[in-house]
C-alpha positions in Angstrom: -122.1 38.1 -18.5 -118.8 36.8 -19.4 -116.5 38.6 -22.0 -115.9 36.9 -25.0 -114.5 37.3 -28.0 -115.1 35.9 -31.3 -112.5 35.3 -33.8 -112.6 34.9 -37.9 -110.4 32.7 -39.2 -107.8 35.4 -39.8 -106.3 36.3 -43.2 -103.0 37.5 -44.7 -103.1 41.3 -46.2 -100.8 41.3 -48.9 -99.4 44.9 -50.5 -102.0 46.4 -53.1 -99.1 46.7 -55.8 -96.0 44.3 -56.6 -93.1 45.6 -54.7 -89.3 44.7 -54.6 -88.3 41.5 -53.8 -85.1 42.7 -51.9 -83.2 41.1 -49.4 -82.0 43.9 -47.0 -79.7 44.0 -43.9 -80.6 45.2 -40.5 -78.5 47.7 -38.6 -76.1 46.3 -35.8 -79.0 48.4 -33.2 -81.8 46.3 -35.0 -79.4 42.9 -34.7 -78.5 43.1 -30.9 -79.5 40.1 -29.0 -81.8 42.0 -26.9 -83.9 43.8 -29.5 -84.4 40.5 -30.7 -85.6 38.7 -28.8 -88.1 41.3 -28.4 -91.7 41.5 -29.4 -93.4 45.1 -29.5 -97.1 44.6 -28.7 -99.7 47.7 -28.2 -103.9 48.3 -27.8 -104.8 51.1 -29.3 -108.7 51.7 -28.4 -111.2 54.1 -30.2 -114.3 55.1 -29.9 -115.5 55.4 -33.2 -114.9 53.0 -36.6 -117.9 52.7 -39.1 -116.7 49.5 -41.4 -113.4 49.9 -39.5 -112.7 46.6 -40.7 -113.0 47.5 -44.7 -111.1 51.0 -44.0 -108.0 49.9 -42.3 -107.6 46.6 -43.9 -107.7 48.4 -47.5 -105.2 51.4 -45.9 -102.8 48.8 -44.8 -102.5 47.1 -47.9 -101.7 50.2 -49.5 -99.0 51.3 -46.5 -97.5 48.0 -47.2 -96.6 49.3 -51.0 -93.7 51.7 -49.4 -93.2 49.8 -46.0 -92.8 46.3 -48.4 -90.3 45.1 -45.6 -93.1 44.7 -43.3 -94.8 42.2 -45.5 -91.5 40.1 -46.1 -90.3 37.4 -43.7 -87.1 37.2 -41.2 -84.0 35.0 -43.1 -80.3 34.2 -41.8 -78.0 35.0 -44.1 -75.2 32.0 -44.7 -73.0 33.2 -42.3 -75.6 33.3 -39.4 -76.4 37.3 -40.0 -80.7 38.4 -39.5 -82.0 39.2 -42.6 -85.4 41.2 -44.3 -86.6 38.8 -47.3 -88.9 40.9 -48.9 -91.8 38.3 -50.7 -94.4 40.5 -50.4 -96.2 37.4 -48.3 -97.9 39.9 -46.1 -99.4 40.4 -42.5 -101.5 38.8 -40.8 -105.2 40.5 -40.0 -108.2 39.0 -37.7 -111.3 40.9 -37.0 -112.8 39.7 -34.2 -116.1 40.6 -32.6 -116.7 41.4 -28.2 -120.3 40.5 -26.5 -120.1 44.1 -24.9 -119.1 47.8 -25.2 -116.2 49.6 -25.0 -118.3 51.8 -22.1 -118.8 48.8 -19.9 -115.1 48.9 -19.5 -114.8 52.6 -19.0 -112.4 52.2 -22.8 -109.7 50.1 -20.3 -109.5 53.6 -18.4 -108.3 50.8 -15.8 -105.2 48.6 -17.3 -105.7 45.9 -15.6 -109.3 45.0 -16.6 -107.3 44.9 -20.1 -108.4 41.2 -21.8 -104.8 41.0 -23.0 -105.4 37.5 -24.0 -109.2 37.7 -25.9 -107.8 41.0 -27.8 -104.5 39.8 -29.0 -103.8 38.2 -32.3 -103.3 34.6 -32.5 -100.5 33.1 -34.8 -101.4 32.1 -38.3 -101.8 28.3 -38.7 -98.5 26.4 -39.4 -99.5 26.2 -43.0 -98.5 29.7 -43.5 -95.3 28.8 -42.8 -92.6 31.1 -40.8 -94.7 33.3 -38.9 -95.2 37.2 -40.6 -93.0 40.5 -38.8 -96.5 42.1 -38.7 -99.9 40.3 -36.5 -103.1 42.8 -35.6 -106.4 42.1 -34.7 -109.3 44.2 -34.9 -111.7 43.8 -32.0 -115.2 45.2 -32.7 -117.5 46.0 -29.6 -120.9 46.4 -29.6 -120.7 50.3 -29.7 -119.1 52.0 -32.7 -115.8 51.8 -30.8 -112.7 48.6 -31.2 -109.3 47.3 -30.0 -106.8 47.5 -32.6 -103.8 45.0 -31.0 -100.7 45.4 -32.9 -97.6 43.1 -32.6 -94.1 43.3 -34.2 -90.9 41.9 -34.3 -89.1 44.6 -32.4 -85.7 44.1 -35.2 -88.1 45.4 -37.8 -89.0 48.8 -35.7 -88.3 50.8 -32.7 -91.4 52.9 -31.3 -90.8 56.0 -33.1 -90.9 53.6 -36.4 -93.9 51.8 -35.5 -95.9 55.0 -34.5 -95.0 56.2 -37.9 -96.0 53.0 -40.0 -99.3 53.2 -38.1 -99.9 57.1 -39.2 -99.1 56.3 -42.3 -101.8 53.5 -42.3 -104.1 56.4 -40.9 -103.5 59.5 -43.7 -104.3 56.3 -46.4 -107.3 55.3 -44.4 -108.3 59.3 -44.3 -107.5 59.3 -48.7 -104.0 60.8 -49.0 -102.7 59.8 -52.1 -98.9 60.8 -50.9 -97.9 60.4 -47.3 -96.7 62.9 -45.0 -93.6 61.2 -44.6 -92.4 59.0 -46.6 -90.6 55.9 -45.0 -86.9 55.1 -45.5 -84.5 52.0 -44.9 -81.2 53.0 -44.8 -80.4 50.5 -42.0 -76.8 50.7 -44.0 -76.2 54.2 -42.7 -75.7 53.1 -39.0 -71.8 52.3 -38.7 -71.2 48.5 -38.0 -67.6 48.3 -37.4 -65.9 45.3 -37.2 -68.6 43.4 -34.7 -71.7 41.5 -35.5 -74.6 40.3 -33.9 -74.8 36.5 -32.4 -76.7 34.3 -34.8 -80.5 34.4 -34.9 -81.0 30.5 -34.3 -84.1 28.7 -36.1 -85.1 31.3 -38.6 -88.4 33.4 -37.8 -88.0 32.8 -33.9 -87.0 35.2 -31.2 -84.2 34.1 -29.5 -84.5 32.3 -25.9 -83.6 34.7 -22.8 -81.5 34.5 -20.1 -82.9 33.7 -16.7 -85.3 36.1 -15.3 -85.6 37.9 -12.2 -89.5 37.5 -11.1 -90.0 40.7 -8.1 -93.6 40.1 -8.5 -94.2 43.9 -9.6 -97.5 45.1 -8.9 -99.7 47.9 -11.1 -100.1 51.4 -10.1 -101.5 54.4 -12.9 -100.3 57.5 -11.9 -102.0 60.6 -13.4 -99.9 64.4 -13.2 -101.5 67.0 -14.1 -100.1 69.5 -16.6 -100.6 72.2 -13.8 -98.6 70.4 -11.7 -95.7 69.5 -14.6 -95.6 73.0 -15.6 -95.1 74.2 -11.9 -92.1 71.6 -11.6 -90.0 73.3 -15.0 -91.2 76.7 -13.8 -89.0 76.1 -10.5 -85.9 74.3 -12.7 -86.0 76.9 -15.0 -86.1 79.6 -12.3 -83.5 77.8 -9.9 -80.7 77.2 -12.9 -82.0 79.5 -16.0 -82.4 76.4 -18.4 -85.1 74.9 -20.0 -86.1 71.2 -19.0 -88.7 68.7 -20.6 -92.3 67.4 -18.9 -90.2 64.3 -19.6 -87.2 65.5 -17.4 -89.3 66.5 -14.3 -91.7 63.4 -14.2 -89.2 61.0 -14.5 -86.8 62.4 -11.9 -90.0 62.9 -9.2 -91.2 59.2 -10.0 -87.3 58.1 -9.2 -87.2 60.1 -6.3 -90.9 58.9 -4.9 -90.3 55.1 -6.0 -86.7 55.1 -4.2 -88.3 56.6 -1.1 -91.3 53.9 -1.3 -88.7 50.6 -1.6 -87.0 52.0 1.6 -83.5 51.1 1.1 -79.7 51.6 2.6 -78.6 55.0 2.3 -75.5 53.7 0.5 -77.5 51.4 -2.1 -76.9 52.4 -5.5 -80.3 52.8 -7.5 -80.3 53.3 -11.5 -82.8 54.8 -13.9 -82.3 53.7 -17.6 -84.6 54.8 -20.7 -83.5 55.4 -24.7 -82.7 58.3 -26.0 -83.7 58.7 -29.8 -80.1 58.8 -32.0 -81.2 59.3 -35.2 -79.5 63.0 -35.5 -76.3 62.3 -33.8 -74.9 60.5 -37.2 -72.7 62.1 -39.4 -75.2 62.8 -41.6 -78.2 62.4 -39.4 -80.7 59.8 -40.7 -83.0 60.8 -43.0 -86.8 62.0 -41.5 -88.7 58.4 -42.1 -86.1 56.4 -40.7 -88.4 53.8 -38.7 -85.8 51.3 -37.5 -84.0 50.9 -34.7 -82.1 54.0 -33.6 -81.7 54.7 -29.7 -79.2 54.2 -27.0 -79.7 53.5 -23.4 -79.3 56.4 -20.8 -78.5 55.3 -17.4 -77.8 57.5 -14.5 -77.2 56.3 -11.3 -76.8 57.5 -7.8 -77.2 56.5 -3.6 -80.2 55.8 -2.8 -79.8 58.5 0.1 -78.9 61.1 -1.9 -81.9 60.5 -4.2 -84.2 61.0 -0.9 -82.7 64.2 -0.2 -82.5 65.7 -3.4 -84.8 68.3 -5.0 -86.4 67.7 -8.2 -84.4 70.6 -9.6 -81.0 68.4 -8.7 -82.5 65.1 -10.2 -83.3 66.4 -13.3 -80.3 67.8 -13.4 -78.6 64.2 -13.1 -80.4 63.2 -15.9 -80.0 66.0 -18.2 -75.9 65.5 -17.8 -76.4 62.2 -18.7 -78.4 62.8 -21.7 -75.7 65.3 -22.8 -73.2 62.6 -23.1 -75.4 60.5 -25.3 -74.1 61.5 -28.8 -70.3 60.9 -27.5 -71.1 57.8 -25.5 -73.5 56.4 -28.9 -70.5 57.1 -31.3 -68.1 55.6 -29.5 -70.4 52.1 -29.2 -71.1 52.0 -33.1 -67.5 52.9 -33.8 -65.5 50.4 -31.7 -63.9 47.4 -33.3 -64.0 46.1 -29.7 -66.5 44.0 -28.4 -68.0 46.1 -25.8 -71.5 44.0 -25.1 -75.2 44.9 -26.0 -76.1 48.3 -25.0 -79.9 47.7 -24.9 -78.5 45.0 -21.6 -79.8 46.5 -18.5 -79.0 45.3 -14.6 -81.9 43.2 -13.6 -81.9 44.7 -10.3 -85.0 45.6 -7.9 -83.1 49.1 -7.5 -83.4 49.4 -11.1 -86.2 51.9 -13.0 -86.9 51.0 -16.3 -88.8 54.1 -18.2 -90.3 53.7 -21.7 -91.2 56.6 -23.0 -95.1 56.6 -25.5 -96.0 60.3 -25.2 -93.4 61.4 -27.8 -93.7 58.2 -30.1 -96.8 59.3 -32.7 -99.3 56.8 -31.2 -101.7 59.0 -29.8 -102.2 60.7 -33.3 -103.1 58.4 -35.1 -106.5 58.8 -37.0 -108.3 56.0 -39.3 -110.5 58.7 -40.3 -112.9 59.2 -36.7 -110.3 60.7 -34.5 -107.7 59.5 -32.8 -107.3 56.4 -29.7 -109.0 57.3 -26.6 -106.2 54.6 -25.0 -103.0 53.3 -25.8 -101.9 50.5 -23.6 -99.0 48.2 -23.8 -99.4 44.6 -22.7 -99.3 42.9 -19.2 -96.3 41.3 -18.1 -93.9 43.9 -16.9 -93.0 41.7 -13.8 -89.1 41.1 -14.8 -87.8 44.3 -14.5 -89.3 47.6 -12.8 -91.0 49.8 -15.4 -92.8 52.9 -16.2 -94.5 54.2 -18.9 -94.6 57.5 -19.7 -97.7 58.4 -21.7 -100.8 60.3 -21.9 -104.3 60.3 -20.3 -107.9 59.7 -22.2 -108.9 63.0 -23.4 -109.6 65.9 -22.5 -107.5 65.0 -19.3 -104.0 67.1 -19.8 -100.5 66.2 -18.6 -99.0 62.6 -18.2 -100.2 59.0 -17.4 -97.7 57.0 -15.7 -98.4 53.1 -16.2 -96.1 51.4 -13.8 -94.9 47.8 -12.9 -92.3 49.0 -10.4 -92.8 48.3 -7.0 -93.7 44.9 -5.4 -96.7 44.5 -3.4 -94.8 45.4 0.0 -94.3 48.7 -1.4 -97.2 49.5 -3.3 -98.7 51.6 -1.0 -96.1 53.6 -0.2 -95.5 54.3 -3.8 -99.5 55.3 -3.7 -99.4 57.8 -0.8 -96.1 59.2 -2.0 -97.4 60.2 -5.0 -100.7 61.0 -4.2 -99.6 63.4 -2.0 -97.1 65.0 -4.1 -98.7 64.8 -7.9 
């Protein structure tokens, strides 16, 4: 039997009490041409949702009393700035109904039997006019279980902030009367200096991207156990005396195993680039709630032949001394009156590794009232630049899931054995 997917009509959520009808700045982070032209999309599958519909709809009307932003629409400003307009129009919510159950998929244990395009939300008919920051659609199955797909404008939100507008949609869905954190704008805290971001271009719309590498990057999951992580920051910690992160010794070993797999020139530099969360290196740090934009790229390369040869314990060294430098080098960006380009711009280069990091974010806790997701997946279509996501397995598996777009299908099964053997 085919899966299909049956959509209502869809309809717009509107906050449960008025709210201000601001109109607010974004940061210069929030602004910058790559960010965007972003869209952040996620699945967030569970098992269990009696009138899930009813609960969450109801609990994000309330959210959207304190997070009113979400519910206003993008605006230029006259001299070509991106702007919040906070109407209190709202966001748009289908529920949708699947012919089968969530089991018959093994809950997406497998990413790439993910209907990406059946669970999505569509757009809102052009009658609603410029499209809302905030789309979901709730996909019911024919168990208890659904799909929640939610899709933002990344300008609005980085990860951290969306994880945290989705918990607090959660503790209203579960009856809290206050939330646990409460959310805060403050966008004018972040130092602008003298630069600004390029113009938005038709209002509402993402702007257009440059040409694309395409290195046709094929899928790989890559579960490591937490035996195996521990036994990894056991032997850094007992080689140098410091502590390192699960993050830390993942990320270096898939480096080293995906630059061994692609098989390159000893003398061929290869990169690694993720974000680092910025929000205390201001002077004051941003307030706890801050849920935009606040991150800056760390990038650490080397040869790919020293990167074969290296332990673990030297890697993650590498990339600890190049997370140190991260308050200094973030500073120095906001605080420049020169023009020194879009930090969140990345070399779209085979020999570059892309790493997003989920397990930190707040998704996996989130609770509508009948536990949390089972799965958090992003999207398909991480075939421009080689990436890895760095999250969690479906309970009660322990450690880290890798989800990875980085090798091409020459080198897919290298990347396989490698870390098959080694994880």
């Amino acid at each position: 039997m085919a899966f299909t997917v049956t959509r209502s009509s869809g309809d717009i959520i509107k906050p449960s009490e008025p709210t201000p009808s601001d109109i607010l700045n974004l940061s210069v982070i929030d602004k910058s041409p790559i960010i965007r032209s972003m869209d952040m999309h996620t699945l967030h599958v569970f098992k269990h949702g009696q009138e899930a519909t009813k609960v969450i709809s109801e609990a994000l009307s309330k959210a959207l009393v304190p997070y009113y932003p979400l519910a206003g629409r993008f605006k230029e400003s006259s001299d070509g700035e991106l702007q919040v307009a906070c109407t209190g129009e709202g966001v748009w919510f289908i529920e949708a109904s699947a012919n089968c159950s969530l089991e018959s998929f093994k809950y997406f244990d497998d990413i790439l039997s993910v209907p990406h395009a059946e669970l999505l939300p569509t757009p809102p008919p052009e009658t609603f006019g410029i499209d809302p920051i905030v789309k979901i659609q709730l996909t019911h199955f024919t168990c208890e279980g659904f799909v929640l797909a939610y899709n933002t404008r990344h300008s609005i939100c980085d990860g951290l902030g969306t994880a945290q507008f989705l918990n607090a949609v959660g503790e209203f869905a579960r009856g809290f009367e206050h939330l646990t954190i409460a959310p805060v704008w403050d966008r004018e805290a972040i130092p602008t200096s003298s630069r600004s971001a390029p113009p938005l271009g038709e209002p509402g719309l993402p702007l257009a991207l440059p040409p694309m590498p395409n290195f046709q990057l094929e899928h790989a999951t890559i579960d490591i156990s937490r035996e195996k992580i521990n036994k990894l920051k056991n032997e850094f910690q007992e080689s140098t005396g410091n502590y390192c992160s699960s993050f830390d010794v993942v990320v270096a070993s898939l480096w080293c195993y995906r630059t061994k797999s692609i098989d390159l020139d000893e003398d061929t530099n290869v990169s690694l680039v993720f974000s680092a969360n910025t929000r205390k290196f201001l002077d004051p740090p941003l307030a706890d709630g801050y849920y935009g934009n606040c991150f800056h790229p760390v990038i650490v390369t080397a040869s790919s032949g020293w990167l074969v040869d290296a332990s673990i314990t030297d890697v993650v060294k590498l990339i600890r001394a190049a997370k140190a430098r991260v308050p200094t080098e973030f500073v120095k960006w906001l605080t420049s009156e020169d023009h020194v380009g879009d930090p969140s711009a990345i070399p779209l280069l085979y020999t570059t590794l892309c790493i997003s990091e989920w397990a930190g974010l707040g998704f996996h806790k989130v609770d509508y009232g009948w536990g949390p997701p089972v799965q958090v997946l992003p999207i398909q279509g991480f075939h421009i630049i080689p990436t890895a996501i760095v999250g969690l397995p479906p309970p009660p598996s322990k450690g880290i899931r890798l989800m990875t777009w980085c090798v091409n299908n020459k080198h897919l099964s290298a990347l396989v054995d490698q870390t098959a053997n080694l994880f």
